[in-house]
N, C-alpha and C positions, 0 to 999 in steps of 0.2 A: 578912666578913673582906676586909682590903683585897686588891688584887693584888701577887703575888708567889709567891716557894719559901720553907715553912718548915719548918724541921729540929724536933727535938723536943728537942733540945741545941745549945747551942753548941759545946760539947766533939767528945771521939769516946767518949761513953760508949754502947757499942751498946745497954745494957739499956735507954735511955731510950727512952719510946713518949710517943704525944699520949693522952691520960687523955680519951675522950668518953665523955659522961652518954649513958645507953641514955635513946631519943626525946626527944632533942636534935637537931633539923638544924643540919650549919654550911652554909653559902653563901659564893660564892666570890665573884672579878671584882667588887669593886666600888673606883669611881674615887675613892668620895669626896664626891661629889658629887649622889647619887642621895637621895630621899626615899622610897623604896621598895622594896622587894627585887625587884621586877618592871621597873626600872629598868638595872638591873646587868645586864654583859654575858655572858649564860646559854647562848653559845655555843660548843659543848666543841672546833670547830676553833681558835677564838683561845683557848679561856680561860687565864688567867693565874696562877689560884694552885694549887699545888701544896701537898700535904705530903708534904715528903718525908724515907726517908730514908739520902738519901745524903751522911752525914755529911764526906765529906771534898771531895764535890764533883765529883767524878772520875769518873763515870758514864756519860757524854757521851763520852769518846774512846775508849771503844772495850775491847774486851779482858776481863778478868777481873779489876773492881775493886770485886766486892762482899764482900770481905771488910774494907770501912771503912764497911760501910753498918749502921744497926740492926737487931739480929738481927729476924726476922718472930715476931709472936706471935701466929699463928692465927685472929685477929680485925680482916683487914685488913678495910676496905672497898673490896666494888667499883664 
């Protein structure tokens, strides 16, 4: 998965989640440019991609804005 934040909507539908296959790995940080997954930067102080979801974006400043976020369904990963 390239680098970057990705929602599981582009809307603000909160029931929407990411659908992962059970023993499936995703992998993150990669530039693009690697020919291996051992290549990619697997660094969790820089790393880059995210799923997130903070549908409206608004999460960063602060306060009480998680009621634009998708509801949590029990099955996050940590």
């Amino acid at each position: 998965m390239a680098k970057g934040t990705y929602k599981p909507t582009s809307g603000t539908d909160r029931t929407a989640t990411f659908q992962l296959k059970s023993g499936v790995a995703v992998y993150g940080d990669f530039a693009g440019t690697e020919s291996s997954r051992d290549e990619r930067n697997s660094d969790p102080a820089t790393s880059n991609t995210v799923l997130s979801g903070d549908l409206a974006g608004d999460d960063n400043r602060g306060g009480d804005d998680h009621c634009r976020n998708s509801y949590p369904t029990g099955r996050e990963m940590l």
